[in-house]
Backbone bond lengths (Angstrom), bond angles and torsions (degrees), N, CA, C in turn:
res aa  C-N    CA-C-N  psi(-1)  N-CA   C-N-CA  omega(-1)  CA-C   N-CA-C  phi
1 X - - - 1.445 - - 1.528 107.87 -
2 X 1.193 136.97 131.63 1.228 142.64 145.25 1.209 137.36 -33.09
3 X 1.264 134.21 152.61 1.466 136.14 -177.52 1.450 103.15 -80.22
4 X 1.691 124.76 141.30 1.285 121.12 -171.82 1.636 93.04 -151.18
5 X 1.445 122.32 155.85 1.086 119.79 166.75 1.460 116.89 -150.48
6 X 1.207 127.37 120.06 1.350 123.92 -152.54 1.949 98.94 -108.45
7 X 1.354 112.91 103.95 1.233 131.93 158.95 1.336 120.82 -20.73
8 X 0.912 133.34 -41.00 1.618 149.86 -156.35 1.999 96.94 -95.83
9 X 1.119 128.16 -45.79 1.116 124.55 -166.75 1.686 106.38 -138.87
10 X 1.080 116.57 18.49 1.525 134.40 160.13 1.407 92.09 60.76
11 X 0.991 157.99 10.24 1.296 139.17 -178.37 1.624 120.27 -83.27
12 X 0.916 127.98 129.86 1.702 137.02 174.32 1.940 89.60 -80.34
13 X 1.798 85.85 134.70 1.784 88.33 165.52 1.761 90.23 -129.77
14 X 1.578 90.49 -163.67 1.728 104.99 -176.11 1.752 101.12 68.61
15 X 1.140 131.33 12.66 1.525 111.23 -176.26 1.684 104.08 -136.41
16 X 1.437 89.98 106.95 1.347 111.36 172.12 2.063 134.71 -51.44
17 X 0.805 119.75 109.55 1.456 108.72 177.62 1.558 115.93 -24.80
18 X 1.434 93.79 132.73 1.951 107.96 -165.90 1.822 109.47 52.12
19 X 1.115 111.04 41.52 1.676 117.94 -175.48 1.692 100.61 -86.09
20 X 1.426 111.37 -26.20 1.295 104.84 160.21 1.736 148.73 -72.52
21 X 0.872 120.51 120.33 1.389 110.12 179.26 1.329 130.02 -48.45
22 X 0.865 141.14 -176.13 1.729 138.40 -141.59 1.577 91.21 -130.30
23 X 1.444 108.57 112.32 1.662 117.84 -170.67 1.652 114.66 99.12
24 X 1.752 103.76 -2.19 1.526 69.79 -175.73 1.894 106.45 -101.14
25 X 1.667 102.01 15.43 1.879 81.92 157.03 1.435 88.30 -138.96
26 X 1.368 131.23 146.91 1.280 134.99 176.84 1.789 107.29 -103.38
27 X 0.753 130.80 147.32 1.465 145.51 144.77 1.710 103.03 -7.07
28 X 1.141 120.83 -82.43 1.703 108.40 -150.03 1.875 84.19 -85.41
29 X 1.204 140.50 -24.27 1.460 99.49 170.05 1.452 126.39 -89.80
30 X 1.189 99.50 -10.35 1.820 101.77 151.15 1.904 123.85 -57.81
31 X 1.473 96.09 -23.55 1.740 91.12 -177.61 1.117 107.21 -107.48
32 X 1.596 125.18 -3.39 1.509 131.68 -177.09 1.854 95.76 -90.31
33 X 1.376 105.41 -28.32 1.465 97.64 -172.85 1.608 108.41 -86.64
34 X 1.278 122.71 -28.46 1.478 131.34 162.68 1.737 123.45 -51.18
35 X 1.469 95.88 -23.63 1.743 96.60 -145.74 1.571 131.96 35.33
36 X 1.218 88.08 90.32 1.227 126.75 -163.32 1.499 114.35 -94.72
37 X 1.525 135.53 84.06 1.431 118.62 -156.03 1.600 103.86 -74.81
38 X 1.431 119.23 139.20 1.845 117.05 -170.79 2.145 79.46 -110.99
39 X 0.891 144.78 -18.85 0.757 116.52 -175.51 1.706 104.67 -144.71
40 X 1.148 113.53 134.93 1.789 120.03 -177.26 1.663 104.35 -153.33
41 X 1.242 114.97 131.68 1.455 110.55 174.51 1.594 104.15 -145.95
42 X 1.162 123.48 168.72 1.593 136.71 -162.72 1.726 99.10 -135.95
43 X 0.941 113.41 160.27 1.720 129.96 -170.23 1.590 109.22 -174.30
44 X 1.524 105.55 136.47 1.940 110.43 -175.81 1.867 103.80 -150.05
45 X 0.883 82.27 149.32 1.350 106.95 164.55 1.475 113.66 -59.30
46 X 1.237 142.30 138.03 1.302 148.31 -167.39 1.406 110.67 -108.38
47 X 1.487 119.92 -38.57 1.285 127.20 -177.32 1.354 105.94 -138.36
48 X 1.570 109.38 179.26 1.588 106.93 -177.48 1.578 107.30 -98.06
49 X 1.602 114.52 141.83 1.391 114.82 175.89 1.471 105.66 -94.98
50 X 1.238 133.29 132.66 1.574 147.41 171.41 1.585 102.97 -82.84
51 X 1.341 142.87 90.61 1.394 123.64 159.32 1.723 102.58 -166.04
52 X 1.042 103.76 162.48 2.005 105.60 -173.87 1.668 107.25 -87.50
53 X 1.609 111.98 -16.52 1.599 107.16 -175.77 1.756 93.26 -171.66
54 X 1.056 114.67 113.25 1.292 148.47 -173.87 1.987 133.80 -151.30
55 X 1.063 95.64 148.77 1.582 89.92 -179.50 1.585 121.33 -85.63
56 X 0.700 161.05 165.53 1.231 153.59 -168.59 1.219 110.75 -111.01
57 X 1.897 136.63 60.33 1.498 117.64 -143.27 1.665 99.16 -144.80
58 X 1.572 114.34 43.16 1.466 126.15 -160.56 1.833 92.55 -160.53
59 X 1.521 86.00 153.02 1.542 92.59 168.07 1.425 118.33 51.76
60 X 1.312 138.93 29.52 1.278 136.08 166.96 1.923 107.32 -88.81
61 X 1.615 101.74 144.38 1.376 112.32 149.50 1.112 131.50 -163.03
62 X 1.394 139.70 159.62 0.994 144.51 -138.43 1.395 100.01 -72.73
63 X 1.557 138.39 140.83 0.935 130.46 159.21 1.700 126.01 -33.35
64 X 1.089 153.65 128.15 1.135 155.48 -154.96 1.632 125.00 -143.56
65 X 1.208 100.93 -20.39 1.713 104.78 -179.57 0.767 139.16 -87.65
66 X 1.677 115.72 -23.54 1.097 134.76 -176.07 1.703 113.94 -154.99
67 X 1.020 111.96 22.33 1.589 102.00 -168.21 2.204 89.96 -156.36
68 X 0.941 114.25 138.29 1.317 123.38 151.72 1.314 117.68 -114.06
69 X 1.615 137.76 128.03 0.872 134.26 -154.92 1.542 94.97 -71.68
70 X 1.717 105.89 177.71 1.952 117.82 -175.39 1.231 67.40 -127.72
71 X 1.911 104.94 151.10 1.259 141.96 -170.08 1.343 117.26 37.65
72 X 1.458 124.10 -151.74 1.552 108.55 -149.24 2.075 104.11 -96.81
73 X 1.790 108.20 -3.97 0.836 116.27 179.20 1.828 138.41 57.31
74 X 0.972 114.80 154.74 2.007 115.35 -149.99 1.574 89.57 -81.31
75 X 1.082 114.02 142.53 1.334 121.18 160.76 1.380 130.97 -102.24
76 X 1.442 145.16 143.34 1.566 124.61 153.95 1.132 145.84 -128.77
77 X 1.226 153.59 165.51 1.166 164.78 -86.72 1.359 114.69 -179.88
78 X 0.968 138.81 60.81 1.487 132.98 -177.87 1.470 126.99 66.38
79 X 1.351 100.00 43.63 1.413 133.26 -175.23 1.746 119.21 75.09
80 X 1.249 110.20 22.86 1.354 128.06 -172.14 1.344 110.09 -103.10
81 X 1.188 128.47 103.96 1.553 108.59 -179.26 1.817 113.42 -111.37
82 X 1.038 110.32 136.28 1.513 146.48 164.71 0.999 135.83 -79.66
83 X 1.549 121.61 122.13 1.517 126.27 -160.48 1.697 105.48 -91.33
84 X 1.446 111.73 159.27 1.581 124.51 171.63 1.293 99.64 -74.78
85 X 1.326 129.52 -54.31 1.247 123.02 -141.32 1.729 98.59 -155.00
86 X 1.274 122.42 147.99 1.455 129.55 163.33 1.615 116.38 -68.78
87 X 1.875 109.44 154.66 1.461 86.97 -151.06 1.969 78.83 156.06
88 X 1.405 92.11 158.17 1.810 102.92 175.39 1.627 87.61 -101.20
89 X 1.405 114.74 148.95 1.024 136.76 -142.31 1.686 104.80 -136.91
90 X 1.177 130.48 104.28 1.541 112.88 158.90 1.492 126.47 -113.08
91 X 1.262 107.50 102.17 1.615 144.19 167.03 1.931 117.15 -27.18
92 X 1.227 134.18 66.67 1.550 115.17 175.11 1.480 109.96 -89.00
93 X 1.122 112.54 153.42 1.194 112.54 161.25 1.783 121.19 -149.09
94 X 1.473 111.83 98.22 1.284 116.35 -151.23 1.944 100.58 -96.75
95 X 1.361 128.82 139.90 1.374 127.10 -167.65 1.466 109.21 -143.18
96 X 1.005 116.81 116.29 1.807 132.21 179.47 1.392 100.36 -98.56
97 X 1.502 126.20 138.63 1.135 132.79 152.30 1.377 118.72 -140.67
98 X 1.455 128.33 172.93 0.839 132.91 -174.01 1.673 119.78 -149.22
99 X 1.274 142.65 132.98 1.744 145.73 174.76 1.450 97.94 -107.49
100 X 1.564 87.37 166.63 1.671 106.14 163.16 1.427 99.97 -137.35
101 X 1.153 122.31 171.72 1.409 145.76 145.82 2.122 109.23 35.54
102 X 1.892 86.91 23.58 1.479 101.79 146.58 1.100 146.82 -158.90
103 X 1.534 142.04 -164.53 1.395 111.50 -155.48 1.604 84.46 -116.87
104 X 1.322 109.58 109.20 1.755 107.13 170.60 2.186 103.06 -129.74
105 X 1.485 67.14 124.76 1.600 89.99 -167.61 2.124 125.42 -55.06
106 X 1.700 77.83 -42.42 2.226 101.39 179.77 1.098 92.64 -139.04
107 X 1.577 104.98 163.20 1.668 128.78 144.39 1.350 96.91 -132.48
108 X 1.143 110.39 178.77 1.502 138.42 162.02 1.509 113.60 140.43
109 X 1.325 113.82 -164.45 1.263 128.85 -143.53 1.855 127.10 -129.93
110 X 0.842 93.09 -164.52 1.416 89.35 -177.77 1.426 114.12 172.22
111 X 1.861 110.26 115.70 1.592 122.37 163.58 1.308 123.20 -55.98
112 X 1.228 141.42 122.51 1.420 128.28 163.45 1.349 122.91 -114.72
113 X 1.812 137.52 157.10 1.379 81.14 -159.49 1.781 73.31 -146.94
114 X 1.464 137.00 168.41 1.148 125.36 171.06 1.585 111.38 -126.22
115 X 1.153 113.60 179.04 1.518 128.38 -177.02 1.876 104.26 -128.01
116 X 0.864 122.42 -4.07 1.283 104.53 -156.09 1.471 95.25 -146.63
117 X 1.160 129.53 -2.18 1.855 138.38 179.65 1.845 103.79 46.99
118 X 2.040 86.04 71.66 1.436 102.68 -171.91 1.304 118.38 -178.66
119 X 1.282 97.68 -67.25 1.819 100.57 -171.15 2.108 88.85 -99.53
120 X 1.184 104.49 127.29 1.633 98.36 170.12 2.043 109.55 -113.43
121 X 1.316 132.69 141.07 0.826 171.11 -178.00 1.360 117.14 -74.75
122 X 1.435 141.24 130.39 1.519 127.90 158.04 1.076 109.07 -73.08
123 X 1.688 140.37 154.51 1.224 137.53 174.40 1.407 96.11 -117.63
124 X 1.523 120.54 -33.80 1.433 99.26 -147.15 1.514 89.20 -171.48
125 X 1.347 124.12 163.89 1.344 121.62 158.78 1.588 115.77 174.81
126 X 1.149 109.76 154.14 1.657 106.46 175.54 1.524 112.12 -145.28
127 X 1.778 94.10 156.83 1.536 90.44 175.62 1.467 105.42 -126.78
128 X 1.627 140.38 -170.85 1.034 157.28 -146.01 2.135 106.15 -166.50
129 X 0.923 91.58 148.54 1.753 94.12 -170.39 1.595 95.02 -94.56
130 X 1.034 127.01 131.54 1.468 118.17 167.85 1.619 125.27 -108.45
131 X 1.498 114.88 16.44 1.356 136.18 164.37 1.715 110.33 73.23
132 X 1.244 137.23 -145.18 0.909 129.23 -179.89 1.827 109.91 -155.94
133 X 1.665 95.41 48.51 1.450 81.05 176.39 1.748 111.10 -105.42
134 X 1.229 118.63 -168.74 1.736 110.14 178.31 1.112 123.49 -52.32
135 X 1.657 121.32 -31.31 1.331 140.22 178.33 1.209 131.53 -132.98
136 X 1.264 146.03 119.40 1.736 139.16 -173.46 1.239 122.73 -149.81
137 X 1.035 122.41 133.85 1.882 117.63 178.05 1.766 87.83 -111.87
138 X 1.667 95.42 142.83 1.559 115.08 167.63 1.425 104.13 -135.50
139 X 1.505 117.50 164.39 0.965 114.23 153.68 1.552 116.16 -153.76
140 X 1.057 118.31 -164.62 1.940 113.03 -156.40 1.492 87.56 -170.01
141 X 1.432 98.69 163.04 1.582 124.92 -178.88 1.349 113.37 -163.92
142 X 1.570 113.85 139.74 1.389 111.35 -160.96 1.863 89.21 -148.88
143 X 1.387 119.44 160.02 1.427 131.98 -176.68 1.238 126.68 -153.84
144 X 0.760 124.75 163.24 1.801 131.40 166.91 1.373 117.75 -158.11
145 X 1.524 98.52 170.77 1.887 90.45 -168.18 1.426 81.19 -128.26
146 X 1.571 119.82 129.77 1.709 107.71 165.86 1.509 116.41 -147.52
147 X 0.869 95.48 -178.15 2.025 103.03 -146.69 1.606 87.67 -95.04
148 X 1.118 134.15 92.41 1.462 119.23 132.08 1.503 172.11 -81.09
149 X 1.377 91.23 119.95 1.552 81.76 -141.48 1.812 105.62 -112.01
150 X 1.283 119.89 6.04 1.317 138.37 147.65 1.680 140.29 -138.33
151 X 1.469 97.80 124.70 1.708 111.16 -126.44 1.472 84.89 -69.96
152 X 1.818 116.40 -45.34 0.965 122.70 -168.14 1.973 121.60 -70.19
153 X 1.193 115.33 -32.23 0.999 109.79 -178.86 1.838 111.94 -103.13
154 X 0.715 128.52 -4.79 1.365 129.86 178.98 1.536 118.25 -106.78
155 X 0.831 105.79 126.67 2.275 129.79 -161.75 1.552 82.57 -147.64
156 X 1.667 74.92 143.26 1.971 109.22 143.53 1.256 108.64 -124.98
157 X 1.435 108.11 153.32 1.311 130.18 162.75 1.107 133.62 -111.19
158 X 1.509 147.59 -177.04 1.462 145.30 -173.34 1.487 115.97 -124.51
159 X 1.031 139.58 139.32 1.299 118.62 166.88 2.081 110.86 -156.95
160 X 0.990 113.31 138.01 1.149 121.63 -160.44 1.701 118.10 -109.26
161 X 1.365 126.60 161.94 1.348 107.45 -173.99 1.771 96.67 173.70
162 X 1.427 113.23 135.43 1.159 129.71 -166.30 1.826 110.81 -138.44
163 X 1.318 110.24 164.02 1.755 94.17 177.00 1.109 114.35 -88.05
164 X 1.419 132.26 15.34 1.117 139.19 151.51 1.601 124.89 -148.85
165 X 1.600 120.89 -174.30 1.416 88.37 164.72 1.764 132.72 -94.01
166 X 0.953 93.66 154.46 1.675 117.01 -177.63 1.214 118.08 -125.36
167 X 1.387 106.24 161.58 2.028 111.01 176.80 1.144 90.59 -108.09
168 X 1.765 125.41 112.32 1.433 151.16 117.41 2.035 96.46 -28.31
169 X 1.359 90.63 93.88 1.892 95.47 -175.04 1.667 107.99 -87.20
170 X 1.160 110.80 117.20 1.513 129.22 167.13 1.936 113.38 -94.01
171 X 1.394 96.67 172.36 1.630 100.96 178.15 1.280 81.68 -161.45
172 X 1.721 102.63 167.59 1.609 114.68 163.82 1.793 103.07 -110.65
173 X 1.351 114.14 -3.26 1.528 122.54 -165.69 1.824 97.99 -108.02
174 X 0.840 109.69 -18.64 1.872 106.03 176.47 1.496 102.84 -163.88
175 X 1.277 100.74 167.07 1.621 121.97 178.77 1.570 112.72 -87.58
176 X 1.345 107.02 130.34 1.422 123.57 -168.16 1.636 94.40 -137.20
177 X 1.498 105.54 -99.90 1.402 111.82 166.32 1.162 134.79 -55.32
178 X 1.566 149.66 80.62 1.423 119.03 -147.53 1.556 98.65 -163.37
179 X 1.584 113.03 154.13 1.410 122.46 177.24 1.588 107.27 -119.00
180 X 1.225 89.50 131.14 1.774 91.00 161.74 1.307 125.41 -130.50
181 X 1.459 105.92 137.66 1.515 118.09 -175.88 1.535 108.41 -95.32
182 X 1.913 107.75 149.59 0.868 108.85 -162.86 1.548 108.82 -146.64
183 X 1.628 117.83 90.27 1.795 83.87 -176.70 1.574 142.92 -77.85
184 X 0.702 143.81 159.16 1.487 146.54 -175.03 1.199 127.39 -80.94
185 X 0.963 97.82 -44.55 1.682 107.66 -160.03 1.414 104.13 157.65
186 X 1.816 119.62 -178.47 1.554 112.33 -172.41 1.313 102.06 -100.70
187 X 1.368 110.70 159.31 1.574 118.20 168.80 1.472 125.71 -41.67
């Protein structure tokens, strides 16, 4: 039977199981044509931080409850995190907080990101209004997508900040405070 392919319902006919020859689709352009994520990892806050502008560089761990990271995943260092591998990169960084018995106006956050494992950069950041009643939880989320292209010298960091202080709320049992890495594709 012949090779046929009918437009209307995308299907290829005439092609028998294993009708292909050996090499003609390989592995990584089968997962490059899927988008296929090879690498994704999760990270949280463990406890809650109390302060109006702080770094976020304590108490992190790997997501654990529900998620095992794909590929060998970013590690960190004193709130510095570090890539496995080079690669376009997408950056979240999602932040819950909460006051009592004051009047704090924003929270939110802020990516920073370095080139040189030294001087770090803002990339990105957002805030959320948290009104002015006795008590309020807000939260905000901010991202970036970035090109890495040296494993060793290039980190992001986290850093948080409100018009007053607030508890930036962490857990070790679910995600509250937390970043997730995501790769894209290659540089």
């Amino acid at each position: 039977m012949a090779l046929g392919f009918n437009g209307g319902t995308n299907v290829i006919t005439g092609l028998a199981t294993g009708g292909l020859p050996d090499g003609s689709v390989d592995t990584d352009s089968l997962a490059t044509s899927v988008n296929v994520f090879r690498e994704v990892d999760q990270w949280r806050i463990t406890s809650n931080l109390s302060t109006s502008n702080d770094w976020l560089d304590e108490n992190w761990e790997r997501n654990d409850t529900n998620f095992s990271k794909i590929g060998t995943g970013v590690e960190v260092d004193t709130g510095a995190f570090s890539f496995p591998n080079t690669g376009i990169w997408l950056i979240q960084l999602n932040m819950v907080c909460y006051y009592s018995n004051n009047d704090r106006r924003y929270n939110g956050g802020q990516i920073y990101a370095t080139t040189n494992n030294s001087s770090y950069a803002e990339m990105a950041n957002s805030y959320s209004y948290m009104g002015d009643a006795s008590y309020a939880y807000a939260s905000t989320h901010t991202q970036i997508v970035l090109d890495v292209t040296d494993v060793s010298n290039q980190k992001v960091k986290f850093k948080v900040e409100a018009s007053g202080t607030v508890y930036f709320m962490g857990n070790s049992d679910y995600n509250r405070t937390c970043a997730t890495f995501i790769k894209l594709g290659a540089t």
